[in-house]
Steps between C-alpha positions, in 0.01 A plus 500: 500500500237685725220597349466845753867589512622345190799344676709190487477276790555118612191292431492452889394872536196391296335216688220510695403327797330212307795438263375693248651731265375855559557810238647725761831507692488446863649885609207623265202277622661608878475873376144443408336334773726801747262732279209331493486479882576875527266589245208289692555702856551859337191466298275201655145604267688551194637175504183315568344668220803369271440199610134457511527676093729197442241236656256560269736443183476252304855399569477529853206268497631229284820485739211465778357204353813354409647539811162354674558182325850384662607346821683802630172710504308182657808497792484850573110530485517181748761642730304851537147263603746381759576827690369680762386820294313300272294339794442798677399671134271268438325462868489891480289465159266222581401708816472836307187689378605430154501146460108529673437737191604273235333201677165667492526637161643192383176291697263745321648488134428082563170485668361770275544342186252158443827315325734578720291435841439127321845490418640522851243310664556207278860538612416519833251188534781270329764641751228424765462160356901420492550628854181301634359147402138604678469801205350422192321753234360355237491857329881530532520114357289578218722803412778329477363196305562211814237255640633510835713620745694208498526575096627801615739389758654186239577763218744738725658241705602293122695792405630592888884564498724309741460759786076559464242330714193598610645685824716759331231675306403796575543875527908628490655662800701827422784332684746352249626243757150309540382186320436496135105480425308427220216675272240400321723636124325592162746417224337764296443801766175603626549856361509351151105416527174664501361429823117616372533278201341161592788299222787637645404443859480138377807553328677652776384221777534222236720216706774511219565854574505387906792423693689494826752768495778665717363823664787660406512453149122550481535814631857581268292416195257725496334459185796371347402238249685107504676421162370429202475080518296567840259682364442291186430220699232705713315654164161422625581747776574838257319812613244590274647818422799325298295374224654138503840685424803534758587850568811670340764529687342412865665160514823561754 
């Protein structure tokens, strides 16, 4: 029985396109979309303010983050990096007087703050060091607890992945089609420390926490934390701030 016009039909009439069972007969789901698309071009700003109301649900946003999670959203995301708009979308933004705003005030939240200056430039000498054998900084080495650069060098390529080497790291292109590259990865995020407290600078460069990572998943992760066996294996590397006690609830 339909749940909208509370008829009898064959279960046919109540598949979907992926097999699925669906609570409304086809005629009725066909009526609905027919008024949904009429409803959009007769009132356009209503219907973005429905929808935008909806975003911000909490129902709307756990179907978000469910749906983010599946290989259908991964295909689609991957086909729309393929096309045309999205490369001439994102060529129009990196030349635009926007993204030169949020460079600069991004540059001047870093190199304003004592922590966070430190904190990049450590990242940048050990970059430095990985892309060129003459660069060595004993500061960065001393961060990050290593002797030498060749210290350095022996801890990323132990844990390299079948398609790393030293040529492919680097920065990643905006085109989805180019090589994969490798970062310089923090299994507990960079956000998660105080970068003007001396022990969790230590913490946060500590070699344990250090390791050669996808770009792409660096960047997905944010400050997503690793599971819960990773990071009891790291404990030396805890931010301050937790006390010696794993957050509730941040271990995805």
């Amino acid at each position: 029985m339909c749940k909208t016009c509370r008829n009898s039909h064959f279960r046919e009439s109540f598949l979907g396109r992926d097999g699925k069972l669906l609570k409304n007969c086809k005629p009725c789901r066909e009526k609905q979309k027919t008024y949904r698309e009429t409803y959009h071009r007769k009132h356009p700003h209503a219907a973005e303010e429905n929808q935008a109301r909806y975003n911000k649900t909490t129902k709307a946003k756990a179907r978000t983050a469910k749906h983010r999670k599946t290989e259908k959203w991964a295909a689609t995301r991957q086909r729309h990096r393929e096309t045309e708009l999205f490369q001439q979308t994102t060529d129009a933004y990196r030349n635009s007087d926007r993204r030169k705003e949020i460079r600069a005030a991004e540059y001047e939240r870093i190199h304003s703050d004592p922590g966070l200056h430190l904190q990049h430039n450590i990242g940048c000498r050990i970059s430095a060091m990985i892309r060129d054998s003459s660069v060595e900084s004993r500061t960065a080495l001393g961060a990050v607890g290593f002797g030498s650069r060749q210290e350095l060098m022996d801890h990323f390529e132990s844990m390299f992945e079948g398609w790393m080497n030293w040529s492919n790291h680097g920065v990643l292109s905006a085109d989805p089609s180019s090589p994969r590259v490798w970062h310089v990865g923090h299994r507990i995020a960079l956000n998660h420390f105080d970068p003007n407290n001396p022990g969790d600078v230590k913490r946060c460069w500590n070699p344990k926490n250090l390791f050669p990572q996808c770009a792409r998943e660096n960047i997905a992760s944010q400050i997503k934390l690793p599971d819960e066996a990773i990071l009891l294996r790291i404990r030396d590397c805890w931010p301050v701030a937790w006390g010696g006690v794993l957050p509730m609830g941040s271990i995805l």
